[in-house]
C-alpha positions as CSV (number, residue, x, y, z in Angstrom):
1,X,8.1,-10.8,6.3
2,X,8.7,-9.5,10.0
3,X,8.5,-11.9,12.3
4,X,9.4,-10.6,15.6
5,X,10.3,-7.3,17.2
6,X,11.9,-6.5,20.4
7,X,12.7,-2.9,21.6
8,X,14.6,-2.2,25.0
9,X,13.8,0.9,27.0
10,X,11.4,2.6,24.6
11,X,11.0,6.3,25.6
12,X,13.1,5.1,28.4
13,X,10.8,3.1,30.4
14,X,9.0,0.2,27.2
15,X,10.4,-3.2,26.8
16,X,8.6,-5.3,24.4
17,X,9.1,-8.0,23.1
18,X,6.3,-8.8,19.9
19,X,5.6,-11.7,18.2
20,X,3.4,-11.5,14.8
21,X,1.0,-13.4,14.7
22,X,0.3,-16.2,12.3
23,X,-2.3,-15.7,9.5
24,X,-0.8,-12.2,8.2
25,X,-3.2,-9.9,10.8
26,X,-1.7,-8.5,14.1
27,X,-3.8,-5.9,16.6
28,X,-1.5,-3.3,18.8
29,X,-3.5,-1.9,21.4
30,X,-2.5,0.0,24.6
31,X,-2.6,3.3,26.8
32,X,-2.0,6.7,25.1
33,X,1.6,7.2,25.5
34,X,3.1,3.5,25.1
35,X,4.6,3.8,21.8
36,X,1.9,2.1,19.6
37,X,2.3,4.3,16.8
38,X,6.1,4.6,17.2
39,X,6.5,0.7,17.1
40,X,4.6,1.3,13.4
41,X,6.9,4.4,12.5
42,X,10.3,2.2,13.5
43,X,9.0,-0.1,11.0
44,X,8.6,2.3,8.3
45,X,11.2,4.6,9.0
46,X,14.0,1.0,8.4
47,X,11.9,0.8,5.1
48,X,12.4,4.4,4.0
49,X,15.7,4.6,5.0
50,X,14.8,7.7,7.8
51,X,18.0,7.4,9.9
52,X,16.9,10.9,11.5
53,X,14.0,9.5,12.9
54,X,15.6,6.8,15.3
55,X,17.8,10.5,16.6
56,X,14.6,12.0,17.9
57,X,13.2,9.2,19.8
58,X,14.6,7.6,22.6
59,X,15.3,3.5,23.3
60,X,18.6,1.8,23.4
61,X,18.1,-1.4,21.1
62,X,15.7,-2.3,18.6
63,X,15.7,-5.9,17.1
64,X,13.6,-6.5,13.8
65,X,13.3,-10.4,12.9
66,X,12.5,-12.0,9.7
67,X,11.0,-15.0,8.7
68,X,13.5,-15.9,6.4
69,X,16.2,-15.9,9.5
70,X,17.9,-12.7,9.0
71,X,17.5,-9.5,11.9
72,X,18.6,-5.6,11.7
73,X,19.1,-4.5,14.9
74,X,19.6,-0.7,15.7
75,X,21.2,0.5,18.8
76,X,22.0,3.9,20.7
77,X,24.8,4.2,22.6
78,X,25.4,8.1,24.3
79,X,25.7,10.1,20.8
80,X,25.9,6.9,18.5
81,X,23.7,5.2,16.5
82,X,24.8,1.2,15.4
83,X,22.8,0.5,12.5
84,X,23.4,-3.5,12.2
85,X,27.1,-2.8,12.7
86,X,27.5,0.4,10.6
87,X,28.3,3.2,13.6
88,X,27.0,7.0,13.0
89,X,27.6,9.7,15.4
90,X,24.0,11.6,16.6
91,X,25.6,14.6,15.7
92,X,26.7,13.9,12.0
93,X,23.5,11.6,11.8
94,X,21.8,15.6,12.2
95,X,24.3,18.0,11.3
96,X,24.9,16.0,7.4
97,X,21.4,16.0,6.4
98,X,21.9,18.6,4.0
99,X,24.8,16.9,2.2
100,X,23.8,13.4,2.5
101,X,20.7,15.0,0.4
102,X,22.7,16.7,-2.2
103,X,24.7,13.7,-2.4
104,X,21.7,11.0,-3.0
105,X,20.6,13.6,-5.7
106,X,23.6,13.8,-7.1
107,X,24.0,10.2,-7.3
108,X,20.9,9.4,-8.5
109,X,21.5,11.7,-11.2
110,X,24.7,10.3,-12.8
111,X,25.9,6.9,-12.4
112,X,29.2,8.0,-14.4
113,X,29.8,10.7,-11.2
114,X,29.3,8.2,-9.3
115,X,32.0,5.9,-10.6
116,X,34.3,8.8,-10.6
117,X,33.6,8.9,-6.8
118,X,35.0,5.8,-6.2
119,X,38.5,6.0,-7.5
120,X,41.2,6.3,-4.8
121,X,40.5,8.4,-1.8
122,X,44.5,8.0,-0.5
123,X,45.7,10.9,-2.8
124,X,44.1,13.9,-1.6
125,X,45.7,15.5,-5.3
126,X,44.4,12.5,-7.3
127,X,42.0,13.3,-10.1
128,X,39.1,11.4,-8.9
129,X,36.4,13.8,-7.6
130,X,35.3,15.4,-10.5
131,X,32.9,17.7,-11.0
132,X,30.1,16.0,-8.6
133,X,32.9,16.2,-5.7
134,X,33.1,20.0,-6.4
135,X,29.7,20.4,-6.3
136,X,29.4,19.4,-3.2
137,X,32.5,20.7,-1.3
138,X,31.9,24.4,-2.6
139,X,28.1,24.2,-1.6
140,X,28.9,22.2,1.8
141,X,32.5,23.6,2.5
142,X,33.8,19.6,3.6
143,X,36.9,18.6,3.6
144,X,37.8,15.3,1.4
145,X,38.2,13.9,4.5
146,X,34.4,14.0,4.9
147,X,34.8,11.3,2.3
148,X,35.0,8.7,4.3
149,X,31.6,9.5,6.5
150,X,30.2,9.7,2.9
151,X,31.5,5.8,2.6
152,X,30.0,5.0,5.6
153,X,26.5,5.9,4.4
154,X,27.1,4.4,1.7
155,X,27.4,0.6,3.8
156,X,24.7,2.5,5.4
157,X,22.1,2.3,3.0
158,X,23.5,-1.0,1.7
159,X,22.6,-2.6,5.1
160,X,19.2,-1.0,4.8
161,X,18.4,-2.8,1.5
162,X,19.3,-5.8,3.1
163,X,16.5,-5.1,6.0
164,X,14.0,-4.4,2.8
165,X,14.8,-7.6,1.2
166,X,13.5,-9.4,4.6
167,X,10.2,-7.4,5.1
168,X,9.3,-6.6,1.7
169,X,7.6,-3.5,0.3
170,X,6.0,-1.4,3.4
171,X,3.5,1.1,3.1
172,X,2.2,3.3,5.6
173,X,-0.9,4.4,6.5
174,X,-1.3,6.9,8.9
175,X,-4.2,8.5,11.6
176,X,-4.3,11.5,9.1
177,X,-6.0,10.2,6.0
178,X,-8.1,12.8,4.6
179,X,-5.1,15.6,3.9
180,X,-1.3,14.9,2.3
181,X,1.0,17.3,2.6
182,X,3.2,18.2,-0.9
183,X,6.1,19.7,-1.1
184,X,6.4,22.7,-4.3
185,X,9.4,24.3,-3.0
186,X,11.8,23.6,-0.7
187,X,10.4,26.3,1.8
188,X,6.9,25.4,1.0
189,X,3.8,22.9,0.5
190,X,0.3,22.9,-0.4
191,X,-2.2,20.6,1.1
192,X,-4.3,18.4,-0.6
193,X,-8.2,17.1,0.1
194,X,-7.1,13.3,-0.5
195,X,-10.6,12.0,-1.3
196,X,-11.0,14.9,-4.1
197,X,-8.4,13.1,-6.2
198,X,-10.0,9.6,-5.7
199,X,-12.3,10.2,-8.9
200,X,-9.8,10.2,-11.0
201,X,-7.8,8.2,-9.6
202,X,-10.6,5.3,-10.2
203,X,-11.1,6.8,-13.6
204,X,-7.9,6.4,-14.8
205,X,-7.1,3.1,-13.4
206,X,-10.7,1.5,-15.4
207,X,-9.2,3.7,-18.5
208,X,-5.8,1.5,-18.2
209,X,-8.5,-1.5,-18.1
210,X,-10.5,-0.5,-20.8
211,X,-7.4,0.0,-22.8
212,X,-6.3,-3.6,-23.0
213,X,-9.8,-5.2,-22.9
214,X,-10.4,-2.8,-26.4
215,X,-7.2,-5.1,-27.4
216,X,-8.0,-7.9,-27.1
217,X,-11.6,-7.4,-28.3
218,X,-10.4,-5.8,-31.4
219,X,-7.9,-9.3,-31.9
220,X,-11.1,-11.5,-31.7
221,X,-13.5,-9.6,-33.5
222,X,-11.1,-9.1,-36.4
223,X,-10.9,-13.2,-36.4
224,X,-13.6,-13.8,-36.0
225,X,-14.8,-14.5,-39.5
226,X,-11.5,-16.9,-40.1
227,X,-12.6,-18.4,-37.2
228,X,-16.1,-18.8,-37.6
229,X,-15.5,-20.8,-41.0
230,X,-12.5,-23.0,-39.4
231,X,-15.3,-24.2,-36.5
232,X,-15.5,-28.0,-36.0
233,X,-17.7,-27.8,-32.7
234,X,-20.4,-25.9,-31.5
235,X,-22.8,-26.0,-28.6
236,X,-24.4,-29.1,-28.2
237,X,-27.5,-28.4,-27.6
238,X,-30.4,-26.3,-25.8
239,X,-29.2,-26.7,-22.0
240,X,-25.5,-26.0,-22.9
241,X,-27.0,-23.3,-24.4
242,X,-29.0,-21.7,-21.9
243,X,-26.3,-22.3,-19.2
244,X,-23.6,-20.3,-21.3
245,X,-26.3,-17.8,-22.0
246,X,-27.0,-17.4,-18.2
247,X,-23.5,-17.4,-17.2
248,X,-22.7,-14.9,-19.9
249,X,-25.6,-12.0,-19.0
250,X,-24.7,-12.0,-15.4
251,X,-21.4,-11.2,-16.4
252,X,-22.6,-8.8,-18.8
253,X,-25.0,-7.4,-15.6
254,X,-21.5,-6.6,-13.9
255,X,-19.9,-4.8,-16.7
256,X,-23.3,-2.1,-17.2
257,X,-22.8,-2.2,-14.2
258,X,-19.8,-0.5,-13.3
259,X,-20.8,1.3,-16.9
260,X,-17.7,-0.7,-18.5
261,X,-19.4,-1.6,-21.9
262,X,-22.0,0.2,-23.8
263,X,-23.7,-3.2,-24.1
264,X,-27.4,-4.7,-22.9
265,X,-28.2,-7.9,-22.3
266,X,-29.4,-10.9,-24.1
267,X,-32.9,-11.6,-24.2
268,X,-35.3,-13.7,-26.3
269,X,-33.0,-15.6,-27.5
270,X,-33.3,-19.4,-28.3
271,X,-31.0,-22.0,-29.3
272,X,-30.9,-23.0,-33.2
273,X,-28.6,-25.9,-34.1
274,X,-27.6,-23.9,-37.1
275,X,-25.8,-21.4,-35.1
276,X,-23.9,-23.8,-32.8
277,X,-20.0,-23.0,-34.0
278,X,-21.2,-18.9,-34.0
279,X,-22.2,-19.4,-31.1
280,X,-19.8,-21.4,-29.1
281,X,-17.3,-18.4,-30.8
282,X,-19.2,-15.9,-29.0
283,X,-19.4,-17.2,-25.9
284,X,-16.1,-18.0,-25.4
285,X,-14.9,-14.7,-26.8
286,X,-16.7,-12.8,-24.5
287,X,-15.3,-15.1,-21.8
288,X,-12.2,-14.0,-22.8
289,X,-13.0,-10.2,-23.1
290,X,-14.8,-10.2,-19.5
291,X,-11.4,-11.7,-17.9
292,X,-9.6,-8.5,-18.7
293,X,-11.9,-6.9,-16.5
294,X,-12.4,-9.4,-13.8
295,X,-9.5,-8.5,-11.4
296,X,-10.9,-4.7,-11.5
297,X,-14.4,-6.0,-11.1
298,X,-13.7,-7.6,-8.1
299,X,-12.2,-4.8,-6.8
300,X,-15.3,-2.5,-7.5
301,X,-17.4,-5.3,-5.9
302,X,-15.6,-5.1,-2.4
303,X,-15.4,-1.3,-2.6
304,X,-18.9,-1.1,-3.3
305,X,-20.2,-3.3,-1.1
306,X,-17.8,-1.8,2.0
307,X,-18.7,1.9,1.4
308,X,-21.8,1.4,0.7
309,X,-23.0,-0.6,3.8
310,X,-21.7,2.1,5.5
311,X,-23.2,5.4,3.7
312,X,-26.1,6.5,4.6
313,X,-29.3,7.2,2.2
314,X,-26.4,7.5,0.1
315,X,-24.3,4.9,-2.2
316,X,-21.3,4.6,-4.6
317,X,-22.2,5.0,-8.2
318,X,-19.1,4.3,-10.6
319,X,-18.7,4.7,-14.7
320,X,-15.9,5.0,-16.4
321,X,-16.5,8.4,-17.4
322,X,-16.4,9.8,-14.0
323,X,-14.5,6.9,-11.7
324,X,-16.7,7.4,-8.8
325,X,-19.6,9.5,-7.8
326,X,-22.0,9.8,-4.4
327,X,-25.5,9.8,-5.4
328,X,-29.1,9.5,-3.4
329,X,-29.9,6.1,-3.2
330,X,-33.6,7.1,-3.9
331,X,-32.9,9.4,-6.3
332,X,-29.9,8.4,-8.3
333,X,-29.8,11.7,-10.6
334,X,-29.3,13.6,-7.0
335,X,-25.7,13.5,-7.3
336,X,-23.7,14.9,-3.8
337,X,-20.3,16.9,-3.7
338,X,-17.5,14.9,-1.9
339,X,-17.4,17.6,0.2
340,X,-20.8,17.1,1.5
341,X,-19.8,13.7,3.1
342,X,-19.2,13.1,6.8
343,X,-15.8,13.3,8.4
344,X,-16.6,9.3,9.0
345,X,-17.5,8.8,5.5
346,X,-14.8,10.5,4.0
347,X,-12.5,8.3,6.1
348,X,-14.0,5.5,5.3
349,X,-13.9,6.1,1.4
350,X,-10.4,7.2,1.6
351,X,-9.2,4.2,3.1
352,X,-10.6,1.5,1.6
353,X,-9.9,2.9,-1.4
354,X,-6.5,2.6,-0.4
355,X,-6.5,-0.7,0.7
356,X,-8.1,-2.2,-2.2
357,X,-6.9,-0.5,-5.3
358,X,-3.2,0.6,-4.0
359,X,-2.7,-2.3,-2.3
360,X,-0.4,-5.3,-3.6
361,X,0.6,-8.5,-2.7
362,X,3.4,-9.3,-0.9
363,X,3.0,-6.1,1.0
364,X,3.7,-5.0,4.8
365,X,1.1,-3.0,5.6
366,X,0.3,-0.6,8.8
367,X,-2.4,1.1,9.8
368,X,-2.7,3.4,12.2
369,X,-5.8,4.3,13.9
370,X,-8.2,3.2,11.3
371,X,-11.0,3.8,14.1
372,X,-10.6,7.9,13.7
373,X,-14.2,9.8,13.1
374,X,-15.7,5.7,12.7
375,X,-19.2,5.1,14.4
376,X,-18.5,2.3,16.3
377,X,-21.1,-0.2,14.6
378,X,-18.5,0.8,11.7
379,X,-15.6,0.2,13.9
380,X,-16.9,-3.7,14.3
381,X,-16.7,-4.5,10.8
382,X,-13.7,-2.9,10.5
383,X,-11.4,-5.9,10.9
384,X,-13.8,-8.3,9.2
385,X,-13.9,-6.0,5.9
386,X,-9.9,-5.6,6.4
387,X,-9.9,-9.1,6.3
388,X,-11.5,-9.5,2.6
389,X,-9.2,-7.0,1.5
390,X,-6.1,-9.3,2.5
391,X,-7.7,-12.7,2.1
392,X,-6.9,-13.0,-2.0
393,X,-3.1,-11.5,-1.4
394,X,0.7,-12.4,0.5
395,X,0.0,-9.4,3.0
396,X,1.3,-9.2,6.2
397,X,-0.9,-6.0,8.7
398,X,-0.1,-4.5,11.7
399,X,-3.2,-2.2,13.6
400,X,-2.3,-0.1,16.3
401,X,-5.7,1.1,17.6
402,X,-7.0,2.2,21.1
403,X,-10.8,1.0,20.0
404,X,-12.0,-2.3,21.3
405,X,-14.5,-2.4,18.3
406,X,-12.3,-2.3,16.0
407,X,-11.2,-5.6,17.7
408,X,-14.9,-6.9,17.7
409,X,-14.3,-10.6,17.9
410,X,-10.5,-10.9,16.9
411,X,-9.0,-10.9,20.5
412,X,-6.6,-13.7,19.1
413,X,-4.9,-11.7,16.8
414,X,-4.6,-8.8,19.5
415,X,-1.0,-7.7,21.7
416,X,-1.6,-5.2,24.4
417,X,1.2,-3.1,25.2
418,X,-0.1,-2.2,28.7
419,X,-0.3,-6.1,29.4
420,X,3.6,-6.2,28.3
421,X,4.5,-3.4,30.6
422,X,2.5,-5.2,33.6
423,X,5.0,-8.3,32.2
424,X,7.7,-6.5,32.3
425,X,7.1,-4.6,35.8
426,X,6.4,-8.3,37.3
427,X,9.4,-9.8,36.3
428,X,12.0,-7.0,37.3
429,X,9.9,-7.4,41.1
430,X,10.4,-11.2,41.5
């Protein structure tokens, strides 16, 4: 995980030096203009391995510290770029893009072209570059001299794995939530209405649930008999009884819920010594069939109860037939298009959703802006229901926000960029 980051003479006027802090939350806050945002794109942009980005904006060092001890540093010197050692000209950094692309294709493609890549470069009449290396020298028109840039992005991106190993998987969650941009050709995109897709998103991941809990309950109930006349012990007697019972309908309450079984519950039943080993059978078979479900249960739960404090007149209704739907809380057969929602509650639905079923441990996450369209009695639960979210996995988040509500009463977790620059101002005058 990231530990620390300095950057000297952001935009040509920023030096910060940030500390994380402890407890895996950290709040950037600051003026318009001071490079909140960018401090989250630098992050993401070592992860993805977007050398163009650190061309177009303008600093001269930036140092990236890891708690296990290890740093990449990245520094710009006139048209140079020093990626933790490896030295790329601005100009090739731009002017290769479309070769370093073919190449990365290329190489993903064919691991045998890529061993032929490596043989001897000395010889310029050796036999080494095979049909990849003609590929890309008749559509590029490069010299095999170019080979050697080609080795140096090669370190390159070697040096950038290294930097992933230290802050782990990052994923990025920008101001503009509600549209993604894909491309279908290389000269063109469509745009997508994110939360449309959410549906079956939700569906799909309760269908790979259902899958293995109808697994697992086909296993047991096909034992069941064997079982049943191998039973030694049973339930002891009426309170055991009455406890497992209780335990086992609220369970059951959770599954119709989230319509996940086409079961009911168990009423008028009472305990009959008789049936003690069928019994202790079936309880602890549907223990085991309701722990298939329980990770995705408790993911519905914090969804739920997140959107739909937040929805107004309106709630989440979910089923595995549909994933999710917005109905009329006083009239749950009035059932509401997505696009009927609020800006504020489509944000709010599209990025919780995020957070809590694409999210996974041992993650780096950032978020910018999260406050965007957000009432601001929504903005103060913000961090608190960010916090639930994080509190069962290894995740490290970094906020950069300009809303004081969505600090609420987290101050101690909050950097302000501003206050750095004052910092920084003070100390050049004494």
């Amino acid at each position: 995980m990231i530990k620390r980051i300095t950057i000297n003479n952001l935009f040509g006027r920023f030096c910060y030096d940030i500390t994380l802090k402890d407890g895996g939350v950290t709040i950037i806050t600051g003026p318009n203009g001071f490079g909140k945002s960018t401090i989250l794109r630098v992050i993401d942009a070592l992860s993805s391995k977007n050398y163009y980005f650190f061309h177009q904006i303008k600093f001269d060092e930036i140092k990236i510290e890891f708690d296990n001890c290890d740093s990449f540093k990245v520094k710009k010197e006139n048209n140079y770029i020093n990626f933790n050692g490896i030295i790329v000209s601005n100009r090739k950094l731009m002017s290769d893009e479309t070769l370093l692309d073919n190449y990365s294709r290329l190489i993903r493609n064919s691991s045998e072209h890529k061993k032929d890549f490596y043989i001897d470069r000395t010889n310029e009449n050796s036999n080494f570059y095979g049909g990849m290396l003609d590929n890309i020298i008749a559509n590029n028109s490069v010299s095999l001299n170019y080979l050697k840039t080609l080795d140096r992005y090669e370190k390159l991106n070697n040096s950038f794995d290294k930097y992933k190993v230290g802050c782990g998987e990052v994923r990025f969650i920008s101001e503009q939530r509600l549209i993604k941009r894909e491309n279908i050709r290389r000269d063109e995109e469509r745009i997508i209405d994110v939360i449309s897709e959410l549906p079956n998103q939700l569906k799909e991941e309760i269908n790979i649930v259902y899958s293995e809990y109808s697994k697992v309950a086909n296993s047991l109930d096909g034992s069941y008999p064997k079982r049943l006349f191998a039973a030694k012990e049973g339930i002891s007697n009426e309170t055991d009884f009455n406890e497992k019972l209780d335990e086992t309908n609220s369970k059951l309450k959770k599954l119709i819920k989230y319509g996940l079984v086409d079961m009911k519950i168990i009423e008028d039943t009472s305990y009959t010594d008789k049936f003690a080993e069928a019994l202790k059978i079936y309880f602890d078979d549907f223990t085991k069939k309701y722990a298939v479900f329980e990770k995705l249960i408790k993911k519905l739960d914090l969804f739920t109860q997140i959107i739909n404090q937040r929805l107004s007149f309106k709630e989440i209704n979910i089923s595995r037939q549909k994933g999710f739907e917005v109905v009329d809380s006083d009239n749950k057969d009035h059932k509401l298009r997505l696009s009927q929602l609020s800006s504020g509650e489509k944000q709010e639905i599209v990025l919780f959703y995020d957070l809590i079923f694409n999210t996974k441990s041992e993650l780096l996450l950032l978020i910018d802006e999260p406050e965007i369209s957000l009432h601001i009695s929504w903005q103060k639960k913000f961090m608190d229901d960010l916090l639930k979210v994080a509190e069962d996995n290894n995740i490290q988040i970094v906020v950069a926000t300009h809303s004081p509500q969505i600090i609420n009463n987290h101050w101690d977790i909050q950097i302000d960029l501003g206050d750095k620059y004052h910092e920084q101002l003070n100390k050049e005058l004494s």
